[in-house]
C-alpha positions in Angstrom: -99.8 -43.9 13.7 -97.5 -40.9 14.5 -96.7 -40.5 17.9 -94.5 -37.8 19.6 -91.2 -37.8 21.0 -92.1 -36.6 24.3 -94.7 -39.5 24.6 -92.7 -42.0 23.2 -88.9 -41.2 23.4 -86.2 -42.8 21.3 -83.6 -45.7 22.7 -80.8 -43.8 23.7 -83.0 -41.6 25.6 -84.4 -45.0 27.3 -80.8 -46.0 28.5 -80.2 -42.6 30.7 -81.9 -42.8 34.1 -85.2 -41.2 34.5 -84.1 -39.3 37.4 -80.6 -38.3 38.9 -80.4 -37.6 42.2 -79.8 -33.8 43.7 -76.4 -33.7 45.4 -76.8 -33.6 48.9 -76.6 -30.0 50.4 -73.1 -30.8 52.6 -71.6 -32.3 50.0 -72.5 -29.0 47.9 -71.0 -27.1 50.7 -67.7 -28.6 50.9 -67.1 -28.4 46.6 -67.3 -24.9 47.3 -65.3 -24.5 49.8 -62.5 -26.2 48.6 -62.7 -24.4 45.2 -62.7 -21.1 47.2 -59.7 -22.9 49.3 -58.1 -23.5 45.5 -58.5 -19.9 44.9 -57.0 -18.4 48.1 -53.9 -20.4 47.9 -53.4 -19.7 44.4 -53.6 -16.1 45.2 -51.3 -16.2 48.2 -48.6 -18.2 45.3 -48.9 -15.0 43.1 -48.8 -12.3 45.8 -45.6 -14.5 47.6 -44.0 -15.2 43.9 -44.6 -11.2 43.0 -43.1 -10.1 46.4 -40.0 -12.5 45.8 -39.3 -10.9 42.3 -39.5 -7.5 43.6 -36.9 -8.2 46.2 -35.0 -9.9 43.7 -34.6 -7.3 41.6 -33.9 -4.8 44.1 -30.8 -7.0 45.4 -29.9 -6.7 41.9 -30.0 -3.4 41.4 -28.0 -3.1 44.7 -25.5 -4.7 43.3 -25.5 -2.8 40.3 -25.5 0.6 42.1 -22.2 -0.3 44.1 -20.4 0.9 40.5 -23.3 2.7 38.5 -25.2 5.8 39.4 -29.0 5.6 38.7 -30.4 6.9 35.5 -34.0 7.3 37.4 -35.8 6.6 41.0 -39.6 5.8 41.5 -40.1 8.7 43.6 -39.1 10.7 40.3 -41.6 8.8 38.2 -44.3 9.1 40.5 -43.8 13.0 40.4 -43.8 13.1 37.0 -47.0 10.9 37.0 -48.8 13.0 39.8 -48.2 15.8 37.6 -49.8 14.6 34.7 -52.8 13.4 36.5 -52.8 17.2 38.0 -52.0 19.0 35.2 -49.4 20.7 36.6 -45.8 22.0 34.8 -43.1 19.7 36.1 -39.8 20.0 35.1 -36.9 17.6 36.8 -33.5 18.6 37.0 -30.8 15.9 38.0 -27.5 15.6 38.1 -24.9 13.3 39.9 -21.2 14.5 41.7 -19.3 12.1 43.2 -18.8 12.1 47.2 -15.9 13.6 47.3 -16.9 16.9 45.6 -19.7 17.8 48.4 -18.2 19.3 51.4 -18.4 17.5 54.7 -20.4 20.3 56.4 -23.1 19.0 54.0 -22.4 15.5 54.8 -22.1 16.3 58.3 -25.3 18.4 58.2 -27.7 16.0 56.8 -26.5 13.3 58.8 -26.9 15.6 62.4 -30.5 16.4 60.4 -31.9 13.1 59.4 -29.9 10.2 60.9 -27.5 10.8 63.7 -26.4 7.3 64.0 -25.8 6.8 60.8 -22.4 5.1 60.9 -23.2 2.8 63.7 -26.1 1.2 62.4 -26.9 -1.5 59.9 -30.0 0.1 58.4 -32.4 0.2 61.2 -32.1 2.8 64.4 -33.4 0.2 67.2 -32.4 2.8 69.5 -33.8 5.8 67.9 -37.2 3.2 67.3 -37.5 3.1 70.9 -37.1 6.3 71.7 -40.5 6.8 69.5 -42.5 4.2 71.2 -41.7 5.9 74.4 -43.1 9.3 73.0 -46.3 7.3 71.2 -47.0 6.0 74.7 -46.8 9.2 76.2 -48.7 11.5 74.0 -49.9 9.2 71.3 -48.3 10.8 68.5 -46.0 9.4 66.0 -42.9 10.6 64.3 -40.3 9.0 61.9 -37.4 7.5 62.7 -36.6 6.7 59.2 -32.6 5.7 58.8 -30.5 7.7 55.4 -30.6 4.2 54.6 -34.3 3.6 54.5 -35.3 6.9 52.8 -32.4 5.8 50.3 -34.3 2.7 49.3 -38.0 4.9 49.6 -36.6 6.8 47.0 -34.7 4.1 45.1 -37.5 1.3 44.9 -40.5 2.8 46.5 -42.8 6.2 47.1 -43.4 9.0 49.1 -46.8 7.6 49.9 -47.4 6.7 53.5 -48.6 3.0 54.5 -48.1 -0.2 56.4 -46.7 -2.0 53.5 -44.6 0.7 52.5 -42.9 1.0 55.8 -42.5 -2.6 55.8 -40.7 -2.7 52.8 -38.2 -0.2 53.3 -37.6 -1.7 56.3 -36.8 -4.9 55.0 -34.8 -3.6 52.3 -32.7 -0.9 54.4 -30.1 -4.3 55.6 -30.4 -5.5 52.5 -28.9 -2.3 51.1 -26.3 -2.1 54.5 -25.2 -5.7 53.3 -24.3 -4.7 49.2 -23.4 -1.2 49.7 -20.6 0.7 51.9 -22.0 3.8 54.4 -20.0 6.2 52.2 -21.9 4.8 48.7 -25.4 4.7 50.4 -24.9 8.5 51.7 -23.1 9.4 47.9 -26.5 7.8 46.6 -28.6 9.5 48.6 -27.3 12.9 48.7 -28.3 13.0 44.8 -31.2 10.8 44.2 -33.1 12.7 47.4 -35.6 15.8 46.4 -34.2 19.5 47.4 -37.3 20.9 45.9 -40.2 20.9 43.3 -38.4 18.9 40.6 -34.8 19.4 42.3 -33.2 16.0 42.8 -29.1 15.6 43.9 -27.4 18.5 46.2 -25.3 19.5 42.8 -29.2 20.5 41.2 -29.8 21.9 44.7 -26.8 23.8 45.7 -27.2 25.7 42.3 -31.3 26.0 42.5 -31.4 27.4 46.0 -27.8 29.5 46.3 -26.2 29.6 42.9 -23.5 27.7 43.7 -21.9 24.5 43.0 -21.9 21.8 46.1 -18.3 22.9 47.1 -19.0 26.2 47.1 -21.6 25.7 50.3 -20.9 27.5 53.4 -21.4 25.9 56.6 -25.2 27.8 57.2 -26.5 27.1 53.8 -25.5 23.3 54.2 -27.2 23.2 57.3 -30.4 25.3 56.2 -30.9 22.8 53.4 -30.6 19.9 55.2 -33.4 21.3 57.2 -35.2 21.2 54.0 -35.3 17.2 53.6 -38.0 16.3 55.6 -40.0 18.8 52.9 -38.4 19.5 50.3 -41.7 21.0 47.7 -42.8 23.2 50.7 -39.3 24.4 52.7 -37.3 27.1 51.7 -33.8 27.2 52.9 -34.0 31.1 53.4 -36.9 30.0 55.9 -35.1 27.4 58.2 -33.6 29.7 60.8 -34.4 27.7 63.8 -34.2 24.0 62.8 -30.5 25.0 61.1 -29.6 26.4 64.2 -30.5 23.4 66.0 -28.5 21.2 63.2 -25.6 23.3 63.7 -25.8 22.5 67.5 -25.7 19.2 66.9 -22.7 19.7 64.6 -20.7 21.4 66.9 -21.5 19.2 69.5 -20.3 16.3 67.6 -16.6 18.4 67.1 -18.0 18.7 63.1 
């Protein structure tokens, strides 16, 4: 007589156990824990290992930038990127001059302007830092207190977009940079990597864009009334800084500059 396999199964299915246990609920608990424990760490690894390389290949670039000027910054890629995503004409002019061929009312201008303290620190202002606390405690509001050092790197390795992470960063890297370069190489850098205006990157691109001139050709007003221009450069116009270059050029002249 024919009988079914359902009724009557076969011998292999007689040696497997009629019925397997459920795994107890806390047991169930802890597997998935630990794979969610698994998952975590292998996800701090990669975000450690990625945070290692990047500051690995800064140094390197450091290093590389005491003798070579840079072909290109991020800050330039991300305008050119913000421009395509806005459809927007975007032209960049660059162009590198050795320290020695800007004058040293420039110099002397964007230091008085951006970092007073420049020589005497190692990449971070602690003093000027707690001179901003002070002020957040008092009215709540925060200002930089970004070193020429740390918007060097910003503009080397980083954005201009603002966050916790950012800051970080550039912090970290501004001793980094102190350590590789000398102060007269990080403010050569900077005085032609920095933006002077919508797609105007160096002080020779700048000098020329805003007074027709070549860096040595600055007077002592239209240095300071550009370095006025650096905390904005896409929005400032040099013609339009008449109070903050008179301030600058109080600070100079207090300084014997």
């Amino acid at each position: 007589m024919y009988h079914s396999d359902s009724l009557f199964p076969g011998p292999a299915a007689l040696d497997r156990p009629l019925d397997t246990p459920a795994m107890p609920f806390w047991k169930r608990s802890k597997s998935r824990t630990k794979k969610k424990r698994s998952l975590a760490w292998r996800i701090v690894r990669t975000v450690l290992a990625a945070t290692l390389a990047f500051y690995l290949l800064c140094a390197l670039s450091l290093v590389c930038l005491r003798w070579m000027n840079p072909l290109i910054t991020t800050v330039q890629v991300q305008r050119r990127v913000e421009s395509l995503f806005s459809k927007q004409k975007y032209e960049a002019r660059r162009s590198f001059v050795p320290l020695r061929q800007i004058p040293l009312d420039l110099r002397h201008a964007v230091i008085a302007a951006e970092d007073g303290a420049f020589y005497a620190h190692r990449g971070i202002d602690w003093q000027e830092l707690g001179k901003v606390w002070e002020e957040v405690e008092e009215d709540g509001r925060l200002r930089g207190a970004s070193t020429i050092t740390q918007q060097l790197v910003k503009n080397l390795f980083l954005t201009t977009h603002r966050s916790p992470v950012r800051k970080m960063m550039d912090f970290t890297l501004a001793p980094l940079a102190e350590l590789i370069l000398s102060k007269d190489r990080i403010l050569e850098l900077y005085l032609n990597v920095i933006e002077w205006g919508p797609g105007i990157y160096g002080i020779d691109q700048a000098a020329r864009y805003h007074y027709s001139t070549p860096p040595a050709g600055l007077s002592r007003e239209q240095s300071a009334r550009l370095a006025a221009c650096i905390p904005a450069p896409r929005t400032r116009k040099p013609a339009r800084m008449n109070q903050y270059a008179a301030v600058i050029l109080d600070r100079m002249d207090r300084r014997g500059w």
